[in-house]
Legacy VTK file of the C-alpha trace (Angstrom):
# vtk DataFile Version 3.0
C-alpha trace
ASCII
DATASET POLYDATA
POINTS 318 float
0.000 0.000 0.000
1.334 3.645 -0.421
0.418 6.757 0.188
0.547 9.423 -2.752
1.059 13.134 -2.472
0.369 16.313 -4.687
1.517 19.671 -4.641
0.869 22.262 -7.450
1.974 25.832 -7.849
0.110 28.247 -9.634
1.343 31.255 -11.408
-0.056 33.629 -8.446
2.463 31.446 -6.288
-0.777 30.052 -4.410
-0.344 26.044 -3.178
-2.823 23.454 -3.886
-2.746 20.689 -1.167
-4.272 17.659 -2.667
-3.325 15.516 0.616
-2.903 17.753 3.751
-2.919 14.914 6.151
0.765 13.957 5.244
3.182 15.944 7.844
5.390 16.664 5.912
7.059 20.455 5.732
6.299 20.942 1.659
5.367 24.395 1.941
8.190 25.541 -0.404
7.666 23.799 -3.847
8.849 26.883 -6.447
7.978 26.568 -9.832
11.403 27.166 -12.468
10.831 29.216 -15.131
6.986 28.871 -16.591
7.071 24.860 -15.836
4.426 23.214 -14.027
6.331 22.076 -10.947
4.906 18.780 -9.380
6.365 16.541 -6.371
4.674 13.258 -5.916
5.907 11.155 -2.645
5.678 7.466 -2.837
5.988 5.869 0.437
5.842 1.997 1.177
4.242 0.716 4.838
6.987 -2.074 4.565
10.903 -1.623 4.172
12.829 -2.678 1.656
16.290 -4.301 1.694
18.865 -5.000 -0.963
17.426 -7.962 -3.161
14.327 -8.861 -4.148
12.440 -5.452 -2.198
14.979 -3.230 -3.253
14.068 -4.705 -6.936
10.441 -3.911 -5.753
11.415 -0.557 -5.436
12.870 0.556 -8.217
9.708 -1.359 -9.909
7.788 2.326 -9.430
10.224 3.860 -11.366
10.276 1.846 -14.821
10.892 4.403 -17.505
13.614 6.114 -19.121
13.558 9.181 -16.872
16.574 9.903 -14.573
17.367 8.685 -11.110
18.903 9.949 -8.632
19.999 7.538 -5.494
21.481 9.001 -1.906
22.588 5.577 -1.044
22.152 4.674 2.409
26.428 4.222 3.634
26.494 5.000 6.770
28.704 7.660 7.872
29.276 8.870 4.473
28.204 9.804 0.901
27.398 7.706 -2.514
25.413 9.299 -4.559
24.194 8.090 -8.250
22.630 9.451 -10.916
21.358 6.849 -13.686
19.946 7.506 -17.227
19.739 5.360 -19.803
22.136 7.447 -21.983
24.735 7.717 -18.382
25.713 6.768 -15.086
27.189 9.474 -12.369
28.760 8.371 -9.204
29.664 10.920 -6.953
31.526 9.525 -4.265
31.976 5.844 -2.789
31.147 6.190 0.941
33.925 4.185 3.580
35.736 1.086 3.492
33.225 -0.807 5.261
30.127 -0.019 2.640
31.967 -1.179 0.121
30.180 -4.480 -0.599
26.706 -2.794 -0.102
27.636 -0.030 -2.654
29.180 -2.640 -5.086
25.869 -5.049 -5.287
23.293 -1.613 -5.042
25.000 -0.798 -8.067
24.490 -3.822 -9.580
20.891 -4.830 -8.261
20.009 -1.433 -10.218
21.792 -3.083 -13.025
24.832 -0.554 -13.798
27.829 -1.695 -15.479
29.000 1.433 -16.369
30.561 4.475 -14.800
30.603 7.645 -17.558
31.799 9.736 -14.711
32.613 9.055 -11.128
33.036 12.233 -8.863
35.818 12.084 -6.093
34.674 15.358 -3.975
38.020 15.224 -1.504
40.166 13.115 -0.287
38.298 11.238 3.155
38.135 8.218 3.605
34.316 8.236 3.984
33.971 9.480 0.267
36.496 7.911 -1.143
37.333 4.634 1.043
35.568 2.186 -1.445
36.592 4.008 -4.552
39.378 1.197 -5.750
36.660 -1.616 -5.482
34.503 0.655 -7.288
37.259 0.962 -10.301
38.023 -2.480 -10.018
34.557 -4.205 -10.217
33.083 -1.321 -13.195
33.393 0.150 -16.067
35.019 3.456 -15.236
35.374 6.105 -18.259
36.075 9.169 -16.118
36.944 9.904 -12.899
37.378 13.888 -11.592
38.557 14.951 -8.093
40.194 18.236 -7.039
43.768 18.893 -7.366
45.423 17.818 -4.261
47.128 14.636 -3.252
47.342 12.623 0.077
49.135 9.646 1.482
46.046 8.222 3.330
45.678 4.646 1.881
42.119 5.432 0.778
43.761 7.754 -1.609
46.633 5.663 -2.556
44.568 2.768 -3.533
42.130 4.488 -5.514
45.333 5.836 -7.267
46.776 2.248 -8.068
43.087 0.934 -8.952
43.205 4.005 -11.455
46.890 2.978 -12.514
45.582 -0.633 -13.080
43.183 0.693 -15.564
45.485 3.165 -17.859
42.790 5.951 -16.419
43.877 9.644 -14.161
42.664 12.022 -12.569
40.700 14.786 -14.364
41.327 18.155 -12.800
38.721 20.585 -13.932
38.126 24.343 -12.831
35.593 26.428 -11.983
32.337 26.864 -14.453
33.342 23.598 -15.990
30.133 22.291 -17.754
29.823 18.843 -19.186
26.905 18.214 -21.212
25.402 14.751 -20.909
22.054 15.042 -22.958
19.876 17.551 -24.266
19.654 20.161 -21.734
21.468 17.730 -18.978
24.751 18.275 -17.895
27.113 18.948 -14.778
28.467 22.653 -13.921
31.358 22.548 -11.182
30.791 25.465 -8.942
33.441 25.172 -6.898
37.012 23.149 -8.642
38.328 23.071 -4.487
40.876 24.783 -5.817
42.329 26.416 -2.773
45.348 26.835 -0.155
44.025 25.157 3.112
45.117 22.491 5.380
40.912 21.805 5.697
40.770 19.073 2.895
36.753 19.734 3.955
37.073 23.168 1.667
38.709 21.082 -1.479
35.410 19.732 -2.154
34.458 19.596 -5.637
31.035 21.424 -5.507
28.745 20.661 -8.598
25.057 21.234 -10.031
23.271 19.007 -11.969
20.388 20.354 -14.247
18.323 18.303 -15.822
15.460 20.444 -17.674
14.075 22.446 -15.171
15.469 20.572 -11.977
18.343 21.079 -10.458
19.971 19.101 -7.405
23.629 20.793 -5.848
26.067 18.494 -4.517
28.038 19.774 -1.620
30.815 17.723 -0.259
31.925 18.545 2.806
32.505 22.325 2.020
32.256 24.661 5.140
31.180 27.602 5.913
34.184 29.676 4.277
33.761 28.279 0.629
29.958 28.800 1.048
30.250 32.652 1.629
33.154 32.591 -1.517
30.345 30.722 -3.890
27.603 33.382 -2.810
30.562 36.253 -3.698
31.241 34.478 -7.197
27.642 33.760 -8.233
25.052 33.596 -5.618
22.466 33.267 -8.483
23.639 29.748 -9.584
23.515 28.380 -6.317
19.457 28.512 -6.593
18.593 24.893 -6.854
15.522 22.376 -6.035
17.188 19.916 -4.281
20.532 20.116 -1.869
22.792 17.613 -0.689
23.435 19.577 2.535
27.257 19.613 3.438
29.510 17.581 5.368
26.544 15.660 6.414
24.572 18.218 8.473
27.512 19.772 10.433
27.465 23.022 12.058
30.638 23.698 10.426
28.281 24.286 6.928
24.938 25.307 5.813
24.865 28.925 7.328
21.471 31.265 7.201
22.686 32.937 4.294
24.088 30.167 2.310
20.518 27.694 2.503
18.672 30.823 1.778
20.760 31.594 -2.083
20.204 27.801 -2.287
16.744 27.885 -1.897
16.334 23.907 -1.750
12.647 22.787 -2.107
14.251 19.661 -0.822
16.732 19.153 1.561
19.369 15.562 1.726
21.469 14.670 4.388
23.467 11.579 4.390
24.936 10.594 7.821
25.394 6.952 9.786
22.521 5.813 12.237
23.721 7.187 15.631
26.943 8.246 14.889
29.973 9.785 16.513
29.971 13.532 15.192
26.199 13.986 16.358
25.477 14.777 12.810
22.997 16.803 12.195
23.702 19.050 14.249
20.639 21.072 15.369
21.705 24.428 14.098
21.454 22.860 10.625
18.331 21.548 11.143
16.922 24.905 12.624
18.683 26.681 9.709
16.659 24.253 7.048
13.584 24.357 8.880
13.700 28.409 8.492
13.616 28.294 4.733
10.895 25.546 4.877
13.067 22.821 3.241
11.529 19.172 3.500
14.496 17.352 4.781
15.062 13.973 4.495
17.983 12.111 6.154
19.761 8.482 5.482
20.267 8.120 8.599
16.121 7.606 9.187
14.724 7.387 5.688
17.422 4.988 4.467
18.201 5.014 0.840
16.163 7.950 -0.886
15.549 7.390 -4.566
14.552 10.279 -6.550
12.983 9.908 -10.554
12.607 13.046 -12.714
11.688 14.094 -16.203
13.136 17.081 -16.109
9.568 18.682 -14.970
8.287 16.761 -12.526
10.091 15.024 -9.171
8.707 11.595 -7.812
10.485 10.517 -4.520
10.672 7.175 -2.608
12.321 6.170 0.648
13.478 3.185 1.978
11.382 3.094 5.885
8.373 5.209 5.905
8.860 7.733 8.940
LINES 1 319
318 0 1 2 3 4 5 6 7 8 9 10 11 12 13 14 15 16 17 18 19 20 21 22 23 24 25 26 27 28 29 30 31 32 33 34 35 36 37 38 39 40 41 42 43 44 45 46 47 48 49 50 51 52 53 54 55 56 57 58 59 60 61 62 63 64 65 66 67 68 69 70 71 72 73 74 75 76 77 78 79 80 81 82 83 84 85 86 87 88 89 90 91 92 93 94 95 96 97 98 99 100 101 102 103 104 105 106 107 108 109 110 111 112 113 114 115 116 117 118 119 120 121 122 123 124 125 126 127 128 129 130 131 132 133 134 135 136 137 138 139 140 141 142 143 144 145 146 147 148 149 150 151 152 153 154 155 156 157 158 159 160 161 162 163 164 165 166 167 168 169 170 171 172 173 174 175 176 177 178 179 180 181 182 183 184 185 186 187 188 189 190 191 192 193 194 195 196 197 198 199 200 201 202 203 204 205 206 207 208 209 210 211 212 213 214 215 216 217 218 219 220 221 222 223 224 225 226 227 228 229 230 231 232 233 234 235 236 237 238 239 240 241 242 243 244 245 246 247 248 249 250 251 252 253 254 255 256 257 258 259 260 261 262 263 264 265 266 267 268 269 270 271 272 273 274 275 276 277 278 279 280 281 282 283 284 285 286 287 288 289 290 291 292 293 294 295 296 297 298 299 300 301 302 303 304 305 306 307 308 309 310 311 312 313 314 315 316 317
């Protein structure tokens, strides 16, 4: 059984609740450009768990539309976006979800990696990044230009080496296009002097029609005040992956509210060490009326779009 939920917008910025009895903080659903901007929520009474359910799952969702999945690591981030025409990973979570992330990927059938996305350097984004190389197709992987000596690093580097592939450095306003009116913009390259590998972060946007979801990293509160002095307006996106996992170190007042997020993602381990999210961050989100969901709670969070519309499903129904 699931529940299914509608929210319009009209031009005079009016909402249409078609289900109030959900409580759920959707008061914020913008509408891009002249587009009619809908968010249906799929939620299941029962969980699902990699296998047959998970299979289940992704049954909703069987179209050619894109997909984006906050995989459910732990302490970390994996993210993937999946088209027909591509596959995105952006980051590999730890060491220890290495042989969840490897079958997820293939339960959702992917054999090939067009781009994977190597924020910065720690080991929870990058600690199962060699199996990841080993057991895919990679084409192209891109990570900020700066080196370490942790082994997480080192043996993505050899699993690389093993496969005639490198590094691609890229700078700011790179754009790769992946399909008509699809493609990647890197806001922020992490190109910076710091000993806070946090602030290397590759930050990037990905538009596809007229949504667009903006992938943090672990960037902190210094690199979001330089992205709102370089170009606050392209910051403006539907859905965030909040940074470095709902710290208080990130997500200031000023930097959610250029974001904007209609949607809000956190990805942090069930009761972990760093008391992530912090509260702040939460109070901060909850002032801009962002519907947050967390990995932590809702498990893995798969997202479909068209490009117009945004369909979401969660793994436990809270």
């Amino acid at each position: 059984m699931n529940f299914f939920y509608g929210l319009s917008r009209r031009l005079n910025h009016k909402y249409i609740k078609i289900c109030s009895f959900l409580k759920l903080n959707l008061s914020k659903l913008k509408l891009n450009k002249n587009t009619f901007f809908i968010l249906t929520l799929f939620f299941s009474l029962s969980s699902f768990f990699l296998g047959k359910n998970l299979i289940n799952f992704n049954s909703h969702f069987l179209d050619n539309k894109t997909f984006i999945h906050f995989i459910n690591v732990g302490q970390g981030d994996a993210i993937l976006i999946n088209n027909e025409n591509y596959n995105i990973l952006i980051d590999s979570g730890s060491n220890d979800s290495s042989d969840y992330l490897t079958s997820y990927l293939k339960t959702f059938k992917i054999k090939k990696l067009d781009y994977i996305i190597a924020t910065h350097p720690h080991e929870d984004h990058i600690g199962s990044m060699d199996d990841i190389i080993n057991n895919f197709h990679v084409d192209n992987l891109i990570a900020p230009n700066i080196s370490s000596s942790d082994i997480d690093f080192v043996n993505m580097v050899k699993a690389l080496n093993h496969k005639n592939l490198k590094i691609n450095v890229i700078e700011d306003s790179t754009t790769i296009n992946l399909l008509n009116n699809n493609y990647l913009t890197f806001l922020w390259s992490g190109n910076i002097a710091t000993d806070n590998i946090n602030n290397n972060s590759l930050v990037v946007k990905y538009i596809n029609q007229d949504i667009s979801f903006l992938f943090t990293g672990d960037i902190e509160k210094e690199v979001e005040a330089q992205l709102q002095s370089i170009n606050e307006p392209l910051l403006d996106s539907d859905i965030l992956k909040v940074a470095h996992h709902g710290s208080n170190s990130s997500s200031t007042s000023n930097f959610l509210s250029a974001v904007s997020p209609n949607i809000s993602i956190i990805t942090c381990g069930l009761g972990n060490n760093y008391g992530h999210p912090h509260k702040n961050t939460l109070t901060n989100l909850s002032n801009i009326n962002s519907s947050i969901y967390r990995t932590d709670i809702n498990g893995n969070i798969l997202m479909k779009t068209d490009g117009y519309k945004l369909w979401i499903n969660t793994e436990y129904d809270n």
